[in-house]
C-alpha positions in Angstrom: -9.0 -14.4 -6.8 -6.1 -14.4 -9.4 -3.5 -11.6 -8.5 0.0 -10.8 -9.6 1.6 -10.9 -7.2 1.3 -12.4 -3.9 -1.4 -11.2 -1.5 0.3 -12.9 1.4 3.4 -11.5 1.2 1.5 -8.1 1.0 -0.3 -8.6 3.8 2.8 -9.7 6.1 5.2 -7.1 5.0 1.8 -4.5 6.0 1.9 -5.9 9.9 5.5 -6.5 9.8 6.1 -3.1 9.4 3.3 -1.7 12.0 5.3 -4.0 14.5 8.6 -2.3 13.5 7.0 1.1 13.6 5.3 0.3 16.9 2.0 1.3 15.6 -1.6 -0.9 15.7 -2.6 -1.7 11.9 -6.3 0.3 12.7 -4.3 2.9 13.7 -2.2 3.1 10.1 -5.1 2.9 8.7 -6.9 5.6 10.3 -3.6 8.0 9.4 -3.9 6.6 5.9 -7.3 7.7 5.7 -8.5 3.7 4.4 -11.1 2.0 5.8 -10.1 -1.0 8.7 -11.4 -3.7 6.2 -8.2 -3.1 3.9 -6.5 -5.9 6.2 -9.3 -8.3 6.1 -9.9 -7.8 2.8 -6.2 -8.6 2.3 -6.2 -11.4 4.5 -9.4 -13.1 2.5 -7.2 -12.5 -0.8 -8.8 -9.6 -2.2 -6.1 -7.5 -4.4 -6.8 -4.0 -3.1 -6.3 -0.9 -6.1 -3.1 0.4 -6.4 -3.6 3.6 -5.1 -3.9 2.1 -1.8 -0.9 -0.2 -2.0 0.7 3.5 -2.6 -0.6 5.4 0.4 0.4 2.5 2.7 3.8 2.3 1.2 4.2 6.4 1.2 3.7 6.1 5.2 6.2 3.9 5.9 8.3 5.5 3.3 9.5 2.3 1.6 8.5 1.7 -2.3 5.0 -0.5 -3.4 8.1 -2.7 -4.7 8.6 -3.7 -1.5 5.8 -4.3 -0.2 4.8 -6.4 -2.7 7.9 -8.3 -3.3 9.9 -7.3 -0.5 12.3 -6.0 -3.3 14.8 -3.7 -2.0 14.1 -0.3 -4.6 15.2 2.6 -2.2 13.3 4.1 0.1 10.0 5.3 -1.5 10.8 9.0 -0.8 12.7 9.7 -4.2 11.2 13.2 -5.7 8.0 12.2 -3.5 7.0 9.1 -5.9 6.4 5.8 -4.7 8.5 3.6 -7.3 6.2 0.3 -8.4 7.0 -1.9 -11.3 3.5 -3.4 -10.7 2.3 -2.9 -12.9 3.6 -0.7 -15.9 6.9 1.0 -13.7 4.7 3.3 -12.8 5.4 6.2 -10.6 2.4 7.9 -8.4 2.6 10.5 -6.0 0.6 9.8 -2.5 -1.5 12.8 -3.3 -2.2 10.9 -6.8 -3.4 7.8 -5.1 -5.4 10.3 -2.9 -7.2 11.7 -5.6 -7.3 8.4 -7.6 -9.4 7.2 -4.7 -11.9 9.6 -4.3 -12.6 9.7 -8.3 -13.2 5.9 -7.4 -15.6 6.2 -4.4 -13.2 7.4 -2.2 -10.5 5.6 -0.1 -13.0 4.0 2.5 -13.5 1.3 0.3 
């Protein structure tokens, strides 16, 4: 599946961070409301929606920027936005990925 940007790097920066945090991915997940199969999704090179890419990103409080690119934008926690150039500069709340979700089927998927 085509993607742009790198699904690996994704992934690793996801687990990286539950190491650094001292937390189990299921567990992150579980607090992030999203379904266990995010990862393994991931890992089979699935691009997951946005929204979701936000939600993670708001709980470590680091921007989608780096998580996807491990690009060093500030801290993810500027006026409670989630700062992504991926893939317009656009700027979503957690609450808007929230809600994004469950317009979409909801965030277990």
């Amino acid at each position: 599946m085509d993607s742009i940007f790198n699904i690996e790097v994704l992934t690793q920066n996801i687990i990286d961070l539950c190491e650094k945090e001292n937390v189990s991915v299921n567990r992150m997940l579980k607090e992030c409301g999203l379904s266990k199969s995010v990862i393994g999704n991931l890992k089979k090179g699935y691009e997951p929606q946005l929204a979701k890419i936000v939600i993670i990103a708001d709980y470590f409080g680091v921007t989608v920027d780096y998580l996807i690119n491990n690009s060093p934008v500030g801290s993810g926690k500027e006026d409670n936005h989630v700062a992504c150039s991926y893939p317009n500069d656009y700027f979503l709340t957690r609450e808007e990925a929230q809600e994004t979700l469950n317009k979409n089927g909801g965030a277990e998927k």
